[in-house]
N, C-alpha and C positions, 0 to 999 in steps of 0.2 A: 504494500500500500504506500502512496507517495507521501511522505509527511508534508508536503508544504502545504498541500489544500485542507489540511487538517490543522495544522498551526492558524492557517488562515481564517479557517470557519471558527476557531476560541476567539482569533483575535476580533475578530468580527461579532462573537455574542460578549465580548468582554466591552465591545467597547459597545454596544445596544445597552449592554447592563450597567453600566456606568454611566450612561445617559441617562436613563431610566431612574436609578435611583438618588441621582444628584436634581432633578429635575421638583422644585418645588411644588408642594402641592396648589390651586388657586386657594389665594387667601379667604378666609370666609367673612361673609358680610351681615354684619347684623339684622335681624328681617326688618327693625325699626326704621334703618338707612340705606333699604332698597330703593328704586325708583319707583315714585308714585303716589299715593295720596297716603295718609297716615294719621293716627290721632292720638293726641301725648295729653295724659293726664295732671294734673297740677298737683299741689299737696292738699289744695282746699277744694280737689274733688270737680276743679273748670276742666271742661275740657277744649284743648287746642289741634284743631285740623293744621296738618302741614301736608305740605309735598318738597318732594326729595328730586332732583333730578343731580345728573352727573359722579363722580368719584373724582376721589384725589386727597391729599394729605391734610388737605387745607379745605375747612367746612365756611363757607362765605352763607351767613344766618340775615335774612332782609325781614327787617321790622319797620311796619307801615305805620302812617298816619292814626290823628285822632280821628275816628268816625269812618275808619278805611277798611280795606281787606287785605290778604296778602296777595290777590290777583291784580293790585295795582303795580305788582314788577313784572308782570309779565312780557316784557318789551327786553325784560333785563336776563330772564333766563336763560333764555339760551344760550347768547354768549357767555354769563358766566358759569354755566355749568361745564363748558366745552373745557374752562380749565381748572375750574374746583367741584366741588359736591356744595350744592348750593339747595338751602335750605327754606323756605318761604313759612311762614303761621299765620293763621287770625288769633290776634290775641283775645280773652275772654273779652264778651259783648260787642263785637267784633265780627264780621262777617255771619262764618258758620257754626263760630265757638258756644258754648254756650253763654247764661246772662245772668247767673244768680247769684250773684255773690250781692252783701246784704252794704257793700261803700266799693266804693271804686277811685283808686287813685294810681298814678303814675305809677311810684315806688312798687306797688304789685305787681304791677307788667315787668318790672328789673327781674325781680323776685319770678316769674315766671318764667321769664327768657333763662337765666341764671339758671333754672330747676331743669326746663330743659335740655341744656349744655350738657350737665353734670349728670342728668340723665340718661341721655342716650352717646356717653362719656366722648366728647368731642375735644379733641384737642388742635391747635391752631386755629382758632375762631375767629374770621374778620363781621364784627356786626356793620351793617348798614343798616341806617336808623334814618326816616323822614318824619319830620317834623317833629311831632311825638316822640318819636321812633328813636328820637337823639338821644332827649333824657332818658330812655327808656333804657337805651343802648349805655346808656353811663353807667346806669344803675347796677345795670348784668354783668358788664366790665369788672365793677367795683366789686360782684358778689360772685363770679365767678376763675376770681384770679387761680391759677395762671393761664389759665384756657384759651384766653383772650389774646389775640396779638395786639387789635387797633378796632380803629372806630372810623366809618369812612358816615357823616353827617350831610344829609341831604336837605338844603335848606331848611337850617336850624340852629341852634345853639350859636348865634348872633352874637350873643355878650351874657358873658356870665355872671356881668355885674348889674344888670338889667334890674330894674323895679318894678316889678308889676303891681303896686300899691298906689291906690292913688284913688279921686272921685270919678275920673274914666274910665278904668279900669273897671270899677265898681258898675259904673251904669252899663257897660260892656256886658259884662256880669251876669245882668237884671235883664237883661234884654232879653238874653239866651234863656234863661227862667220865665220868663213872660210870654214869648212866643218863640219856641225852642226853633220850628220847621222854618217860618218868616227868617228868623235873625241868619238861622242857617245859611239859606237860598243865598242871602245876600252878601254873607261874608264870604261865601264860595266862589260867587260873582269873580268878587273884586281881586281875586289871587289869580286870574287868568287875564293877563292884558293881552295874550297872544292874540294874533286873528286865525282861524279857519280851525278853532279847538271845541267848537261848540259841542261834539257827541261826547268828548272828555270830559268835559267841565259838567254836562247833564248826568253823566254816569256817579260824579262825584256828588253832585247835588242827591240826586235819588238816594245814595247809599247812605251818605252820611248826615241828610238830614231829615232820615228818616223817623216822626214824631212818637214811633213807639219805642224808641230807644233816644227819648229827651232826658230820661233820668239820667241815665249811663255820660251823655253827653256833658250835660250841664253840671253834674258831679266831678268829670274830669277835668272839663274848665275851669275849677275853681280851685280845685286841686293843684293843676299847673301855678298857681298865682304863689303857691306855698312852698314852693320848693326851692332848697338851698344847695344853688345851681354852682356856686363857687365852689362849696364843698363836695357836689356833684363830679366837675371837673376834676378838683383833683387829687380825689377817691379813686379815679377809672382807673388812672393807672396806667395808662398804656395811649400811645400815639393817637390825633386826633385829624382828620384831614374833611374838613369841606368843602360839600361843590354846592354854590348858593348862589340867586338868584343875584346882582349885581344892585338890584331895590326893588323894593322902596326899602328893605332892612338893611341898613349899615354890618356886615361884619365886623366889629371889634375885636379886630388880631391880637394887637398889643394887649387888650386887657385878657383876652384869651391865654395868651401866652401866661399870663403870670400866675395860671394855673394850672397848665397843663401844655403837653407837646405837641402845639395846634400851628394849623396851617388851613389855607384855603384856595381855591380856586374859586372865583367867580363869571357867571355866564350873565352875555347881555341878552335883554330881550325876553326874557323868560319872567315868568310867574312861580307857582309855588310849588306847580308838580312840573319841574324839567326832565326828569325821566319817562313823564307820559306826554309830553307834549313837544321833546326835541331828544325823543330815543337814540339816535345815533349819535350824535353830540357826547348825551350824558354817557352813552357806553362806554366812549372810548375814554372820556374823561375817567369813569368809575374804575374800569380795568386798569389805568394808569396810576390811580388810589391806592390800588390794594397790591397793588406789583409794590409800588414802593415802601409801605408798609410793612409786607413781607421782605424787604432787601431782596428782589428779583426783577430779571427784568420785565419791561412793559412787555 
């Protein structure tokens, strides 16, 4: 018998089996952080719809507006899930979440976002936070260190030395109490100067001022006026980067700065939701956010 086709055929299953057995198995995935829709429980029992799309090391978590849902990033998912696992929720009283909790404040939503992080144990976490969505985002920062890398702020968090005290304020306030739907329509009006946004702006009208959830609303409005935004800032802990609307709100860098690792981009032209109303804009701007925050490139 000739040895050499026999030397050959070992070396031939040696080197099969040695492929084989160096060959990792695929990593397993949690079923909570499959792609798709899902729903994460609070500790006081709310429940929070999210949807998952994408993988990757890095979980980018979008936390919407007062009065919003998480289907207002939907412009944003795609691309960002093509380079992270990107994460959308309604937070309680809130889209499809539920609505019974018996006070409703800001600081809970931290406390929720926070709960889910640590919950479905997420590590490298970039939050993006509109409007609400800032402090919210602070909050979760602050309660879920180290998980958090940054904070990418969609016009919001202006100045954090800002005073929301005042007899304007107050009749602001009163307004939203008195006729929750009217005051609504109209301060929602006024955040869109775009032209040719109107199905946008109706979408945000409808959802967010809608009068069976006047309580939930007008409780978080006042809420907002109580919160200790300095010490918010800088609690989070961790980098803060803005893409804000150019006005009618001032960003305050500088006072910014003197509590936290903050920076901004500002867009002209825009209103309050630049992400639903100058999507590719805001993409590339957002992508350019969290690339830098994570130390990689755009």
């Amino acid at each position: 018998m000739n040895a050499m086709p026999v030397v050959a055929s070992v070396g031939l299953a040696l080197t099969l089996f040695h492929g084989c057995a160096t060959t990792p198995p695929p990593p397993k995935v949690d079923p909570a952080l499959t792609a798709g829709a899902h729903v994460w429980t609070t500790a006081d029992g709310q429940s929070i719809p999210y949807t998952v799309a994408g993988r990757g090391d890095v979980t980018v978590v979008l936390v919407h507006c007062w009065m919003c849902e998480g289907s207002f990033w939907d412009a944003q998912v795609p691309e960002l899930s093509a380079r992270y696992r990107t994460i959308a929720l309604d937070l309680p009283g809130h889209g499809r979440a539920s609505a019974t909790r018996a006070a409703w404040t800001v600081a809970q939503y931290g406390e929720d976002v926070a709960g889910l992080i640590a919950g479905l144990d997420l590590a490298d976490v970039v939050l993006v936070g509109h409007s609400m969505g800032g402090p919210v985002s602070l909050r979760a920062a602050a309660l879920a260190k180290p998980r958090v890398r940054g904070i990418v702020a969609v016009d919001t968090l202006h100045d954090a030395e800002f005073d929301f005290s005042g007899e304007q304020i107050e009749g602001f306030l009163r307004a939203f109490e008195e006729d929750f739907a009217g005051t609504c329509e109209k301060f929602v009006e006024q955040m869109f100067p775009e032209t040719g946004v109107e199905a946008i702006r109706a979408k945000v009208q409808t959802l967010g001022c809608d009068p069976a959830r006047a309580a939930i609303g007008t409780a978080l409005m006042r809420d907002f006026t109580t919160i200790d935004m300095e010490s918010w800032f800088r609690e989070a802990g961790v980098p803060i980067r803005a893409i804000n609307a150019s006005s009618p709100n001032p960003t305050k860098v500088d006072i910014n700065r003197k509590y936290a690792d903050f920076e901004v981009v500002l867009i002209d032209g825009v209103g309050h939701y630049p992400h639903m109303t100058r999507p590719a804009e805001f993409n590339r701007l957002l992508l350019a956010e969290i690339a830098e925050i994570l130390g990689r490139p755009a």
